[in-house]
N, C-alpha and C positions, 0 to 999 in steps of 0.2 A: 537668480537661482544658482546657487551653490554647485546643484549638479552639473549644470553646464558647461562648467571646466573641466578638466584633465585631473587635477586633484581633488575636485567635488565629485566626480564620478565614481572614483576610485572609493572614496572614501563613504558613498552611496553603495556600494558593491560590498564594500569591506562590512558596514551595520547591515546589510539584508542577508548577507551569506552568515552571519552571527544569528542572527533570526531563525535562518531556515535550520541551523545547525541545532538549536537549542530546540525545537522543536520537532526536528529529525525531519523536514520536510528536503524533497528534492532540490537542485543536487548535492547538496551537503549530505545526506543520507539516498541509500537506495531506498523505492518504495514499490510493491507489487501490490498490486487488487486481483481482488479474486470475487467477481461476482456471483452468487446464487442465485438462481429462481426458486419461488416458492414462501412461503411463510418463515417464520420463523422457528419455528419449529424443524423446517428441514434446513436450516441453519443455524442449529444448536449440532447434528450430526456433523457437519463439516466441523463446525468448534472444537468437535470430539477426536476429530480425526487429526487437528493442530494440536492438541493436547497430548496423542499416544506420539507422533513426531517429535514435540518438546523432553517428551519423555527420553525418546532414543539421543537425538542432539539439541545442542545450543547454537546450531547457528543460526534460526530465529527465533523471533517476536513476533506475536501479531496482537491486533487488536480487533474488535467487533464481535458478533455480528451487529451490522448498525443497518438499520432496514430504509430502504431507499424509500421517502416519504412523497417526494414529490411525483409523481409519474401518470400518466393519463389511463384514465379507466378502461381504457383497452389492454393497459399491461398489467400481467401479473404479477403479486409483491415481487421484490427479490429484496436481498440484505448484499452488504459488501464488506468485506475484510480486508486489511489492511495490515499487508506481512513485509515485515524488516527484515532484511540478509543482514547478518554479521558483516563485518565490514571487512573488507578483502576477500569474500567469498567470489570466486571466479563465477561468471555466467553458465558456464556446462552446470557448476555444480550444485546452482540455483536451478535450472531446470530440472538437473535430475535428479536431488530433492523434493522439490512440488510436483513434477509432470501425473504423479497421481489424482493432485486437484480438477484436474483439467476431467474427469469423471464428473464430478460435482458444479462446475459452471464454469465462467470465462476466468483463463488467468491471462493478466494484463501486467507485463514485465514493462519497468520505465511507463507507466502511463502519463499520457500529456493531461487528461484534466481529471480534477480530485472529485470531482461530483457526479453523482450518476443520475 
């Protein structure tokens, strides 16, 4: 196995960090979640409310609502969004950007896993 040297590692590191980049996945890109509770319906509001933000600046992206499908019948729906910082955007000024979301459900800065 290739990876198991010092130059196959390297070079195992160098194609997965190409991956995550071309895909904007962590850490090559920043990525926050913002989870919802609720249908979908009450996450088209939060959509709305990324939209009049896009409006003011560019310094995200998001994508979703994508409705968490798997989850045990004792919870209720929620959806998750998936919001890009510009790149160089300092951490105060991602919070104090988003800290309005945190109204509308969990916001989840550097999240460790992508699934909910």
């Amino acid at each position: 196995k290739t990876w198991l040297t010092g130059s196959g590692l390297e070079k195992a590191w160098a194609s997965e960090w190409n991956e995550r980049n071309i895909f904007g996945y962590p850490p090559a890109k920043k990525l926050i979640k913002l989870i919802v509770p609720g249908d979908l319906d009450n996450a088209k509001i939060v959509q709305n409310k990324f939209t009049e933000l896009q409006a003011l600046s560019d310094n995200f992206t998001f994508q979703g609502p994508f409705p968490i499908e798997f989850r045990p019948k004792s919870r209720e729906p929620r959806s998750v969004f998936h919001i890009f910082p510009k790149a160089g955007l300092s951490r105060d000024d991602i919070i104090d950007n988003l800290a309005i979301f945190t109204a509308f459900g969990i916001l989840d800065i550097d999240p460790i896993a992508f699934f909910c």
